[in-house]
Backbone as a printed PyTorch tensor [residue, N CA C, xyz], in Angstrom:
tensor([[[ 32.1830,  27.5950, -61.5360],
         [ 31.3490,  27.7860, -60.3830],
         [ 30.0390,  27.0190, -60.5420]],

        [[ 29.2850,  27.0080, -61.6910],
         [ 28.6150,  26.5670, -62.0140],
         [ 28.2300,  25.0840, -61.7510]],

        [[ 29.5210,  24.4820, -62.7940],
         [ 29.7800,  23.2090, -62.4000],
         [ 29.9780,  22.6330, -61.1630]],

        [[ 30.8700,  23.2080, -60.0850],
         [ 30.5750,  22.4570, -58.7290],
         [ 29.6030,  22.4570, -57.9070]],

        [[ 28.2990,  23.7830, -58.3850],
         [ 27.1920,  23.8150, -57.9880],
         [ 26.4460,  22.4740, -58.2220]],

        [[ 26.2050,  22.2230, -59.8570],
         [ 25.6160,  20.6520, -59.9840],
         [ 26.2550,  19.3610, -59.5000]],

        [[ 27.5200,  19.5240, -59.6910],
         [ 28.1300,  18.0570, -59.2020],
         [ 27.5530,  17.7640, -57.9870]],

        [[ 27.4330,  19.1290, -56.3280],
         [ 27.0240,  18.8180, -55.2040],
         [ 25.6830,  18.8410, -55.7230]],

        [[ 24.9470,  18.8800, -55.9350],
         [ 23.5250,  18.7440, -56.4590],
         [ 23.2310,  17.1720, -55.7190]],

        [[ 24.0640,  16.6570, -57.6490],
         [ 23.4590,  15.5610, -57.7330],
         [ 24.3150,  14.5080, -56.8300]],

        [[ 25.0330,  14.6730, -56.0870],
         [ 25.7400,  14.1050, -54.8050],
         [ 24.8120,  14.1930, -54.0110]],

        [[ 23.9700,  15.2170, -53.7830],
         [ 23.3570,  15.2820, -52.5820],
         [ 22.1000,  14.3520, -53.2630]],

        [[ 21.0840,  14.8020, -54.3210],
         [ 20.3090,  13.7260, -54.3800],
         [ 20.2000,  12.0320, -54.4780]],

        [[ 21.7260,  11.6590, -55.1930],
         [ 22.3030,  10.4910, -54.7420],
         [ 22.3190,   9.8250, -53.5540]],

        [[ 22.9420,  10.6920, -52.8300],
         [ 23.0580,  10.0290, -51.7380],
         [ 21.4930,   9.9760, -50.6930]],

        [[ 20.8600,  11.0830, -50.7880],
         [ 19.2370,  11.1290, -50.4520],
         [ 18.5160,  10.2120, -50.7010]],

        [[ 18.7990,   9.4150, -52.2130],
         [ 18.2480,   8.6850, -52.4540],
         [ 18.6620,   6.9940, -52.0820]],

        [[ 19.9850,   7.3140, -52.1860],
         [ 20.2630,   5.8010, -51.2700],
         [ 19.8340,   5.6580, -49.8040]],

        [[ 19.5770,   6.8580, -49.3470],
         [ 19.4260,   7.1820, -47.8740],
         [ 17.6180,   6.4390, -47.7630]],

        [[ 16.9690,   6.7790, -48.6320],
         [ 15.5610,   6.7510, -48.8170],
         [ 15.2670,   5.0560, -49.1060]],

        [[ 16.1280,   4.6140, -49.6570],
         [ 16.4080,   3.4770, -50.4260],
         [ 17.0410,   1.7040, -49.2280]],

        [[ 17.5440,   2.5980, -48.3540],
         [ 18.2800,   1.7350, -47.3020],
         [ 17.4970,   1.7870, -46.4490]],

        [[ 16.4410,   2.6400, -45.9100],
         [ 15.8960,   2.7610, -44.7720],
         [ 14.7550,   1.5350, -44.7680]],

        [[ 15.1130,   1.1830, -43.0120],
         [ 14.2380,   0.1750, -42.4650],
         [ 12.7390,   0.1490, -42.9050]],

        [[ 12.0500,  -1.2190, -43.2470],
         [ 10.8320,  -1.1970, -42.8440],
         [ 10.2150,  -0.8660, -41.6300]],

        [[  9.1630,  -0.2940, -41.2870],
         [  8.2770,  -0.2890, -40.1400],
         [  8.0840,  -1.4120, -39.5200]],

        [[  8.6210,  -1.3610, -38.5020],
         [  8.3500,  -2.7000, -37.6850],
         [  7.1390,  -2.8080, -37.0120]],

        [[  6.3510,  -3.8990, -36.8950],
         [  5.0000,  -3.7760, -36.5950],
         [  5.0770,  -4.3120, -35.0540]],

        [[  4.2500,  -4.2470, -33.9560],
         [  4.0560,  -3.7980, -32.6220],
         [  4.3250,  -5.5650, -32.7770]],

        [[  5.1450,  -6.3230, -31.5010],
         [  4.8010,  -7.4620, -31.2850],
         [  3.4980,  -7.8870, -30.3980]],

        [[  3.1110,  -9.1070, -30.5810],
         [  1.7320,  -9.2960, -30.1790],
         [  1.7880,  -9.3120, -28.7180]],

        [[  1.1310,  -9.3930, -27.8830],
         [  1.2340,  -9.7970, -26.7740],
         [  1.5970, -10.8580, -26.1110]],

        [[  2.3320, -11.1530, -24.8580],
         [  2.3740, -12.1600, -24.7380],
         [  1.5700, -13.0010, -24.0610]],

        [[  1.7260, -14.7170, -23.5750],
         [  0.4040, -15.1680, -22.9690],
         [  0.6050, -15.1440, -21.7390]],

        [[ -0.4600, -15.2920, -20.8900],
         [  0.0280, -14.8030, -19.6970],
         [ -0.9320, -15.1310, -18.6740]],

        [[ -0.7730, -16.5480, -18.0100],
         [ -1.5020, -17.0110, -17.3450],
         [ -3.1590, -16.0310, -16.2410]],

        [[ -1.6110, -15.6020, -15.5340],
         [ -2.6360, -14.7600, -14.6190],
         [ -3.7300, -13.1890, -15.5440]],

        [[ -2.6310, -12.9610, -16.1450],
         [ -3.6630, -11.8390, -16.9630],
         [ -4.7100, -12.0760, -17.8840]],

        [[ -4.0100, -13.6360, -18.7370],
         [ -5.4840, -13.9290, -19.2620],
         [ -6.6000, -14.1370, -18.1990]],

        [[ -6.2780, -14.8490, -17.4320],
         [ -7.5260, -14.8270, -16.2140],
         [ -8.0070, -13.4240, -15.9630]],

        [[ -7.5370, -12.6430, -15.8200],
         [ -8.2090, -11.5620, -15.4890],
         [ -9.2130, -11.3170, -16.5600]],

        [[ -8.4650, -11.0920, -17.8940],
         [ -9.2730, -10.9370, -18.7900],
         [-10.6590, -11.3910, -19.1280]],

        [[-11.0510, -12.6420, -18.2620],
         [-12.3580, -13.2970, -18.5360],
         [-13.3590, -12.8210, -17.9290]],

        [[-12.5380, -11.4720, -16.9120],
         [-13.4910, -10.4530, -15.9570],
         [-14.0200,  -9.4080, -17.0760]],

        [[-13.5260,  -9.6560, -18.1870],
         [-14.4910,  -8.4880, -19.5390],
         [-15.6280,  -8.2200, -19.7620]],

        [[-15.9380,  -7.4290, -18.9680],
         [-17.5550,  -7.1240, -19.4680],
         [-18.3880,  -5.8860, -18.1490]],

        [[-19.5320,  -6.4590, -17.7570],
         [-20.1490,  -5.3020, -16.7130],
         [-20.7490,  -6.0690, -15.9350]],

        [[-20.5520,  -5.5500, -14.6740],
         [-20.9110,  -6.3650, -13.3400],
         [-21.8200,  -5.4250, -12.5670]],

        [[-22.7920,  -5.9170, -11.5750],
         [-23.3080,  -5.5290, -10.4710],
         [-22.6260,  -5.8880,  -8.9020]],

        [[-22.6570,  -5.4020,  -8.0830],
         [-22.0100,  -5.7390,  -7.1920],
         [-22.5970,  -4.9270,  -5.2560]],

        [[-22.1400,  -6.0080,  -4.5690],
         [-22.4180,  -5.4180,  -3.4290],
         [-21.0580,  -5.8480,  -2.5810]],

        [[-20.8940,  -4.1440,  -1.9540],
         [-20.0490,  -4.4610,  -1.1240],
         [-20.1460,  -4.1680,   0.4650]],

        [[-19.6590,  -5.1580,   0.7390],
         [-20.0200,  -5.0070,   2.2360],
         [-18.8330,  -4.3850,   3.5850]],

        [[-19.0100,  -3.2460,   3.9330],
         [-18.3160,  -2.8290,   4.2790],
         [-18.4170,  -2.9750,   6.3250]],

        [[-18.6360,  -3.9510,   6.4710],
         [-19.1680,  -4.9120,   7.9100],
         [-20.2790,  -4.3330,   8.1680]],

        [[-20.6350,  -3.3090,   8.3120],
         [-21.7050,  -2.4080,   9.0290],
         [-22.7190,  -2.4960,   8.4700]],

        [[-22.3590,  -1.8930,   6.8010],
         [-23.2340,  -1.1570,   5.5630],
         [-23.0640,  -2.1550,   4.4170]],

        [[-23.6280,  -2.1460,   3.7290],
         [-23.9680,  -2.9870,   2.3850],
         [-24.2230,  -1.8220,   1.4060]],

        [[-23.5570,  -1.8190,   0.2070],
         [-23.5850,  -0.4100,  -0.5480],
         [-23.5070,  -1.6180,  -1.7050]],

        [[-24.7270,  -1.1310,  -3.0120],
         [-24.4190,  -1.6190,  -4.4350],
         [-23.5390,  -0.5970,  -4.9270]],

        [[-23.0610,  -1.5790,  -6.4770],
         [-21.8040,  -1.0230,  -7.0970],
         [-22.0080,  -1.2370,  -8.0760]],

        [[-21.6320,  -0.5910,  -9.2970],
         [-21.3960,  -1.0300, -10.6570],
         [-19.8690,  -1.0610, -11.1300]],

        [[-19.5700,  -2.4470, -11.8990],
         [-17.8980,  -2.2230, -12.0760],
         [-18.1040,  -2.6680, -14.3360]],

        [[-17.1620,  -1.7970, -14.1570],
         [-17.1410,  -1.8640, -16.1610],
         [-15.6690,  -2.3420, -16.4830]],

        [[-15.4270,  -3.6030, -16.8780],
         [-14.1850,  -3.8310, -17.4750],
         [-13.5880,  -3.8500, -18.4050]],

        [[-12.6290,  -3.1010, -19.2960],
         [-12.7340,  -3.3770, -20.5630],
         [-10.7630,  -3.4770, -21.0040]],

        [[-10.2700,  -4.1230, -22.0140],
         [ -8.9660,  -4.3680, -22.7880],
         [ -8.8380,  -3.1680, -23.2840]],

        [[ -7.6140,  -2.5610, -23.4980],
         [ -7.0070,  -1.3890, -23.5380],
         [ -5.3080,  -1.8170, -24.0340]],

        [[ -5.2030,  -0.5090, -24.9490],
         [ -4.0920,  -0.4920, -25.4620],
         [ -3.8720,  -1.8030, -26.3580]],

        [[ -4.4760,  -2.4060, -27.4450],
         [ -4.5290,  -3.1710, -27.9790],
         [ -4.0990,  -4.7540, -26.7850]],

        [[ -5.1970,  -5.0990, -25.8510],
         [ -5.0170,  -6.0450, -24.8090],
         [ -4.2770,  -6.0800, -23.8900]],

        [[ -3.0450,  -5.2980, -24.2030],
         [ -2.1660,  -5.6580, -23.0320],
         [ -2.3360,  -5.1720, -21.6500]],

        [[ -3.3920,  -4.2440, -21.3400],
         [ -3.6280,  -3.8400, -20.3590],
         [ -5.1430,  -3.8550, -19.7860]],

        [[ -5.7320,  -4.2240, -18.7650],
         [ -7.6360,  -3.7660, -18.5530],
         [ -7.6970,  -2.5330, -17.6260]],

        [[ -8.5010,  -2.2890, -17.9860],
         [ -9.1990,  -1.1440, -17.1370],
         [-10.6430,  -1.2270, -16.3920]],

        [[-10.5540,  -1.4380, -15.1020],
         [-11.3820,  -1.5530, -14.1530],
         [-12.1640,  -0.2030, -13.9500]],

        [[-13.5760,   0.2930, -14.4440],
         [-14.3030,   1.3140, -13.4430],
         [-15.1890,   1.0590, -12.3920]],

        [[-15.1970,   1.3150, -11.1540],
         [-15.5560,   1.4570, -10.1850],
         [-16.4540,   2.1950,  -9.8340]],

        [[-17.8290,   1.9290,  -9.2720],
         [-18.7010,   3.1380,  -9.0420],
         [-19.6010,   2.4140,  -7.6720]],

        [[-19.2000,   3.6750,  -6.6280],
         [-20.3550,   2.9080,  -5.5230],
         [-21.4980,   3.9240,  -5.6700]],

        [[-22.7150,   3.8520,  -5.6060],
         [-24.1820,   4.1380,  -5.7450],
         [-23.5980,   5.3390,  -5.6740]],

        [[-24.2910,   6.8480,  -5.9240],
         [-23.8040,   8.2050,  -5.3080],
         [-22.6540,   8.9070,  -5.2410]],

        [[-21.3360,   8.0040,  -5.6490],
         [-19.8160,   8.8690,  -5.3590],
         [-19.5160,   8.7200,  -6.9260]],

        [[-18.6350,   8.9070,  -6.7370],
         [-18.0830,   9.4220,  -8.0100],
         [-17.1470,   8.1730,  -8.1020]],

        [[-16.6430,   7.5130,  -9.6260],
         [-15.9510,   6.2600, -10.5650],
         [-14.3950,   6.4510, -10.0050]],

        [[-13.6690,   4.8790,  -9.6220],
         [-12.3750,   4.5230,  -9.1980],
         [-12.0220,   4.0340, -10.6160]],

        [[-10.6170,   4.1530, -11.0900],
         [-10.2880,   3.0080, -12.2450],
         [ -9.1560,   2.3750, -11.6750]],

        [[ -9.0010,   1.7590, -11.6370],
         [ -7.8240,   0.6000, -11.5690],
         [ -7.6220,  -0.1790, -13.1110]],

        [[ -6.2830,  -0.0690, -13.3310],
         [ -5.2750,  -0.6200, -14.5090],
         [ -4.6010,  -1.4900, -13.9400]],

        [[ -4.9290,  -2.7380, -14.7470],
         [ -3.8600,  -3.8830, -14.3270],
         [ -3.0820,  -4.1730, -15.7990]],

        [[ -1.5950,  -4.5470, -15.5760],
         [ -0.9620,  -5.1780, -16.8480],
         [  0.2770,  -5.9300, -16.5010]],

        [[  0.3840,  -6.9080, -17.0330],
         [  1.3450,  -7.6700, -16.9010],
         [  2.7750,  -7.3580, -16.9420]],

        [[  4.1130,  -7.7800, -15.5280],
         [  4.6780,  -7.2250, -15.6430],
         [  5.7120,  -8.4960, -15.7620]],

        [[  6.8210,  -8.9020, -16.5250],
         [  6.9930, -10.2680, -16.4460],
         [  6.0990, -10.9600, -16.0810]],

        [[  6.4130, -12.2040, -15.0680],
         [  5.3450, -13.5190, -15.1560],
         [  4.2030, -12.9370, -13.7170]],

        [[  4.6930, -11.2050, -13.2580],
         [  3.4170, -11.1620, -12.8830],
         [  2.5080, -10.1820, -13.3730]],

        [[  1.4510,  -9.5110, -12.3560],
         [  0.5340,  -8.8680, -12.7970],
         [  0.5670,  -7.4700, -12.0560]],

        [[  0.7250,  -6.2920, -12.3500],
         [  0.5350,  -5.1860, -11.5000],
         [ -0.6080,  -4.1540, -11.4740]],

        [[ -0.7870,  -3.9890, -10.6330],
         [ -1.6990,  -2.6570, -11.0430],
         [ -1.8330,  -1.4890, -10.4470]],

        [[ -2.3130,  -0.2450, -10.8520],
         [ -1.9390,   1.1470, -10.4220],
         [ -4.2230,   1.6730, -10.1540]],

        [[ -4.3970,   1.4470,  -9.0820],
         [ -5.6100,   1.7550,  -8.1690],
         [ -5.6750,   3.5450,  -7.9840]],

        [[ -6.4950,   4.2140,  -8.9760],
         [ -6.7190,   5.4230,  -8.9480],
         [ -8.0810,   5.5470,  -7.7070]],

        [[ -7.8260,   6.0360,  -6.6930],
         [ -8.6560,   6.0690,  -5.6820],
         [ -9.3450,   7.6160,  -5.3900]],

        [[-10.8130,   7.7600,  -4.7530],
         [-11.4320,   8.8580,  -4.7590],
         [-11.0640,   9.8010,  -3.8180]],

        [[ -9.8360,   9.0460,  -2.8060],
         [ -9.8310,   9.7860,  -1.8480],
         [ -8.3880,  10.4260,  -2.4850]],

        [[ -7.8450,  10.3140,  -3.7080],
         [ -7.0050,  11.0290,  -3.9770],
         [ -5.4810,  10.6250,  -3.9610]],

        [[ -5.6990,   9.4030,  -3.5320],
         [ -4.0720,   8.3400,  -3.4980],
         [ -4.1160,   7.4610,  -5.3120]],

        [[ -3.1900,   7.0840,  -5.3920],
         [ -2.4910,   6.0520,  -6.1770],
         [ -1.7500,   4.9480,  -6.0130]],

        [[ -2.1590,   3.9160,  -5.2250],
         [ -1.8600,   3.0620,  -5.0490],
         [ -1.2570,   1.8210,  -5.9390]],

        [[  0.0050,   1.1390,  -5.6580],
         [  0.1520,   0.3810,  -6.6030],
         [  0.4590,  -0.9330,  -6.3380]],

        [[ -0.0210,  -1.9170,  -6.5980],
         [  0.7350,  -3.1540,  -5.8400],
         [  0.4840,  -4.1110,  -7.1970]],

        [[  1.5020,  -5.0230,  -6.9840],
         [  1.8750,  -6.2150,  -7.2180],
         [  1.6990,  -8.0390,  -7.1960]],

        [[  1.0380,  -8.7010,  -7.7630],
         [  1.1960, -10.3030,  -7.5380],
         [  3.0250, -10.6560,  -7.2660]],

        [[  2.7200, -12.0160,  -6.1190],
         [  4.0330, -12.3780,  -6.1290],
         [  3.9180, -13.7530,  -7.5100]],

        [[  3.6980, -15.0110,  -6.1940],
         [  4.3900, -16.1240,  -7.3230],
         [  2.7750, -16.4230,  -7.6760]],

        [[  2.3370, -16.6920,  -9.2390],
         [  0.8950, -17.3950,  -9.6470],
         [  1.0920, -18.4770,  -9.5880]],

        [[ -0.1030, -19.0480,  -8.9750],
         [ -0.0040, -20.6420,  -9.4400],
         [ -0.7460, -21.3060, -10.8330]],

        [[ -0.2040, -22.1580, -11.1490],
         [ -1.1390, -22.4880, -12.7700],
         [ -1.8900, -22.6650, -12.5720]],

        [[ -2.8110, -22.9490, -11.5930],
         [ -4.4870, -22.8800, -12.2140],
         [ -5.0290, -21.7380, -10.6990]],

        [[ -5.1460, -20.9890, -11.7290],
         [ -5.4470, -19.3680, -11.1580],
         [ -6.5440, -19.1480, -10.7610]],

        [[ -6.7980, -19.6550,  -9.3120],
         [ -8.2160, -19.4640,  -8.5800],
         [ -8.2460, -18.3220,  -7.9500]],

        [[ -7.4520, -17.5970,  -7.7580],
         [ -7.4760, -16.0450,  -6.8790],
         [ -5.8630, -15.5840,  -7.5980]],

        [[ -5.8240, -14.3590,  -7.0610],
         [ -4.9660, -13.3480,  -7.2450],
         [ -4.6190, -12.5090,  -6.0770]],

        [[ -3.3610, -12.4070,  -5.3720],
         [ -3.1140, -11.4830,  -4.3780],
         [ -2.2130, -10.6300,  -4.5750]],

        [[ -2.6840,  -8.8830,  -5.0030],
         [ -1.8780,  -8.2720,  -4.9360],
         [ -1.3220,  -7.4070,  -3.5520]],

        [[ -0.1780,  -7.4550,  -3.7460],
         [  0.3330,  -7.1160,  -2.3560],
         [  0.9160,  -5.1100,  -2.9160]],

        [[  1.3100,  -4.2190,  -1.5450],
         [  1.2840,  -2.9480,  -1.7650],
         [  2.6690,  -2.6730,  -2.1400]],

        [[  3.2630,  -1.7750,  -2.8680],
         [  4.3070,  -1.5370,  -3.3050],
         [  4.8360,  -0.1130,  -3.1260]],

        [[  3.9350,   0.6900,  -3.3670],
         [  4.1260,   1.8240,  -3.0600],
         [  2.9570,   2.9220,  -3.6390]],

        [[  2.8180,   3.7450,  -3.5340],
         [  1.5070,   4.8660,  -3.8240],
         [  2.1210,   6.0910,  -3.8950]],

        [[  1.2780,   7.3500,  -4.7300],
         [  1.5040,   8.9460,  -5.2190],
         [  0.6230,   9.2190,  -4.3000]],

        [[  0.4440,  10.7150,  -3.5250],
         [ -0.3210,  11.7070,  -3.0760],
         [ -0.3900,  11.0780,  -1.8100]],

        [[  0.4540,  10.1670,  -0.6250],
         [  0.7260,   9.8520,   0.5100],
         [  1.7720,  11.0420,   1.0900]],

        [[  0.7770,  11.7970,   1.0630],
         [  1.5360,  12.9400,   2.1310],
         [  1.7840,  13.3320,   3.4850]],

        [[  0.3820,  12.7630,   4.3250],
         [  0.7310,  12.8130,   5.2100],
         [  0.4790,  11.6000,   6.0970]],

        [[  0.5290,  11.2130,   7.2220],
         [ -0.4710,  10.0040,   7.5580],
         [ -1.3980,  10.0560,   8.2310]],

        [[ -2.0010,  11.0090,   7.7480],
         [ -3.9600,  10.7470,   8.2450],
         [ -4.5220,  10.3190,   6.5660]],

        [[ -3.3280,  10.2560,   5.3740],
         [ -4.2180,   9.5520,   4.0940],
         [ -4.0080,   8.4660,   4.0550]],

        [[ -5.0220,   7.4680,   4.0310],
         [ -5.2540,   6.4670,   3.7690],
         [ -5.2210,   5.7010,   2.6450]],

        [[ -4.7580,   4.6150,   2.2800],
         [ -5.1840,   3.7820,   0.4660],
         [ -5.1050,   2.5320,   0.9900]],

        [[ -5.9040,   1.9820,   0.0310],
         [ -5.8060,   0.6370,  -0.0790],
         [ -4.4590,   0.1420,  -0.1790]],

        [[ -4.1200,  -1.2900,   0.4440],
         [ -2.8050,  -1.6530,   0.6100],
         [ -2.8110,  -3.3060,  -0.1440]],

        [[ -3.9370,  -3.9180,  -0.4490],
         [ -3.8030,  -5.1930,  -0.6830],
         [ -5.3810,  -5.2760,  -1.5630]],

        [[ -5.0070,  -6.3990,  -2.4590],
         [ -5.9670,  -6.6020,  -3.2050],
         [ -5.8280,  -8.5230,  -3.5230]],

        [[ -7.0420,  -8.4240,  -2.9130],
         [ -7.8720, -10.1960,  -3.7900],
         [ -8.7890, -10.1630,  -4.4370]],

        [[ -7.7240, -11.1500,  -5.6710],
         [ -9.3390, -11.1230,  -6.6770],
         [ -9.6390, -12.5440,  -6.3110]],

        [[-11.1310, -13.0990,  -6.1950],
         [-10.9800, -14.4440,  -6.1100],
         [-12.3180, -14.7020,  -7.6680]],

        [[-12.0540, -15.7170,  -8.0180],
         [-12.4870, -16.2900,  -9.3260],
         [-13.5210, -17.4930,  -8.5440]],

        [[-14.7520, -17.1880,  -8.3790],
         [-15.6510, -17.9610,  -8.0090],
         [-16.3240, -18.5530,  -9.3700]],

        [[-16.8050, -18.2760, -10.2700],
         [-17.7080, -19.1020, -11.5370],
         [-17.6090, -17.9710, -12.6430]],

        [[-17.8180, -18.5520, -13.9780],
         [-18.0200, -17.5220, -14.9060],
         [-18.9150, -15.7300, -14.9640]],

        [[-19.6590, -16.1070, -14.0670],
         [-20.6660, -15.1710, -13.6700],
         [-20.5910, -14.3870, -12.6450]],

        [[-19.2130, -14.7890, -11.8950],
         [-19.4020, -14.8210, -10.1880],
         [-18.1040, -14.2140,  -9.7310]],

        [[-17.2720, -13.2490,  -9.0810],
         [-16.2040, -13.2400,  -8.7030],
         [-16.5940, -12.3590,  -7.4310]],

        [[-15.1990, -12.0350,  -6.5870],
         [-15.1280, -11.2830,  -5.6370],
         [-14.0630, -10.7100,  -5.5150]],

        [[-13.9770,  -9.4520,  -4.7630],
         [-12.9980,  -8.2840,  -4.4330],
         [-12.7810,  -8.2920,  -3.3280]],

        [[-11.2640,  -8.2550,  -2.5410],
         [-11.3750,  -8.2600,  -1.1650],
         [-10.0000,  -7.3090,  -1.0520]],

        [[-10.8050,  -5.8240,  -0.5270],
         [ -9.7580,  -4.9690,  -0.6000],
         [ -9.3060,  -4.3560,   0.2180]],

        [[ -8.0870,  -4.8060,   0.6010],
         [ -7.5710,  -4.2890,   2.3990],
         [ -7.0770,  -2.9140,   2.7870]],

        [[ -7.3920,  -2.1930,   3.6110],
         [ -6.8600,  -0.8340,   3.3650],
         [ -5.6200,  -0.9700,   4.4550]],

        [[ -4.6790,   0.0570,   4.6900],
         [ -3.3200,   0.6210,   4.9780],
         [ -3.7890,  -0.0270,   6.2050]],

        [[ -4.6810,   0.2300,   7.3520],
         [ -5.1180,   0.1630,   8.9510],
         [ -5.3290,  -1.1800,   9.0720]],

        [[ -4.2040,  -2.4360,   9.1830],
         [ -4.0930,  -3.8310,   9.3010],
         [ -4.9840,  -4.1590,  10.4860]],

        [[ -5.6670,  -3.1170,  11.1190],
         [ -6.9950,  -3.5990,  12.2380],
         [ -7.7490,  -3.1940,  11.3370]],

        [[ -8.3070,  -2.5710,  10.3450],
         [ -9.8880,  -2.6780,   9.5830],
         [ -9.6790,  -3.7740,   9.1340]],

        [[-11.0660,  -4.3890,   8.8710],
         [-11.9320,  -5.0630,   8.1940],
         [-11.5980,  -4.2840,   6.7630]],

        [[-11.9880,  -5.6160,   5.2480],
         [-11.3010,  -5.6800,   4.3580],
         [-12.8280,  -5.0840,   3.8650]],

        [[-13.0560,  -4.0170,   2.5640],
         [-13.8240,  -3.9920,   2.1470],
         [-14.0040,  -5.6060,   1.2180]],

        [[-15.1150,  -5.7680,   0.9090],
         [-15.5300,  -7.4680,   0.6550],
         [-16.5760,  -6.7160,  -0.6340]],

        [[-16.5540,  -7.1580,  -1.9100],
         [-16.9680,  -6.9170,  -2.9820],
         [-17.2620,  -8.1120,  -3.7340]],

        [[-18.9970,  -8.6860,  -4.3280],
         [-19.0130,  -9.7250,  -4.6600],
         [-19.9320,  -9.5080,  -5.8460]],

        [[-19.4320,  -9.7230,  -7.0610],
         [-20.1380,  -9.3860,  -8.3630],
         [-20.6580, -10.1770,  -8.9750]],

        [[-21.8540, -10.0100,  -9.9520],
         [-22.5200, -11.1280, -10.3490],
         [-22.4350, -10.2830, -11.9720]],

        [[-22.1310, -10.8080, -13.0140],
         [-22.3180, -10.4350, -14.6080],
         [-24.0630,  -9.9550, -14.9440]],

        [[-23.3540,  -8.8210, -15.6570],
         [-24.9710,  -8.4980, -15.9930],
         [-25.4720,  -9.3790, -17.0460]]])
């Protein structure tokens, strides 16, 4: 009795130990890939001032951009004077760019770039679909332009669902 107690013993630590012995290295995260339109975005890194003009009203803004999740993704915060911070996440989805628009009025909007062109003077994301569209008196943004005016310089042109409004118009200067 004894004896077949140790034999499975050391069967079992044997084999534990080949088990311990065979097992994979840790594979380490692959890097990112390159990515025309998203590196462009990326050169939006940093903190902006901004005014947006909403035809009527002119409201300042502060926007904070920063790389997330070891680059592969940015994170846009949003703040108009007095309300409370929007974030928008953009990340590359194949050869385009998507992003998911956390809005104050309580939607989630998500849209999409179609085709980029190689030298990436603007960005048009188009609407794809949105969370918390329950009924239709809620509203979200439906379209997004980024346009790439100078190192210092860009603009936001952000269309909402009501294809008769006027586009909110957002034009930032680097702090």
């Amino acid at each position: 009795m004894k004896k077949g107690w140790c034999v499975r013993l050391v069967h079992a630590v044997l084999l534990g130990g080949l088990a311990v012995a065979t097992a994979a290295p840790p594979v380490r995260a692959a890097e990112p890939a390159r990515h025309a339109a998203f590196d462009r975005l990326k050169t939006l890194v940093g903190s902006w001032d901004g005014v947006a003009d909403f035809g009527k009203e002119k409201v300042t803004v502060t926007l904070s951009i920063k790389t997330i999740s070891r680059g592969t993704a940015l994170m846009e915060t949003l703040t108009f004077t007095g309300e409370s911070e929007m974030v928008t996440v953009y990340h590359p989805v194949g050869d385009q760019v998507m992003l998911t628009h956390y809005c104050s009025s309580n939607t989630q909007p998500r849209m999409r770039t179609d085709s980029i062109p190689k030298d990436v003077r603007e960005l048009f994301f188009k609407f794809l679909d949105a969370t918390n569209m329950m009924n239709s008196t809620v509203t979200a943004m439906h379209n997004l332009k980024v346009v790439f005016l100078s190192p210092t310089q860009f603009r936001q042109e952000w269309y909402p669902q009501d294809s008769a409004s006027q586009p909110v118009v957002i034009t930032y200067r680097r702090k």
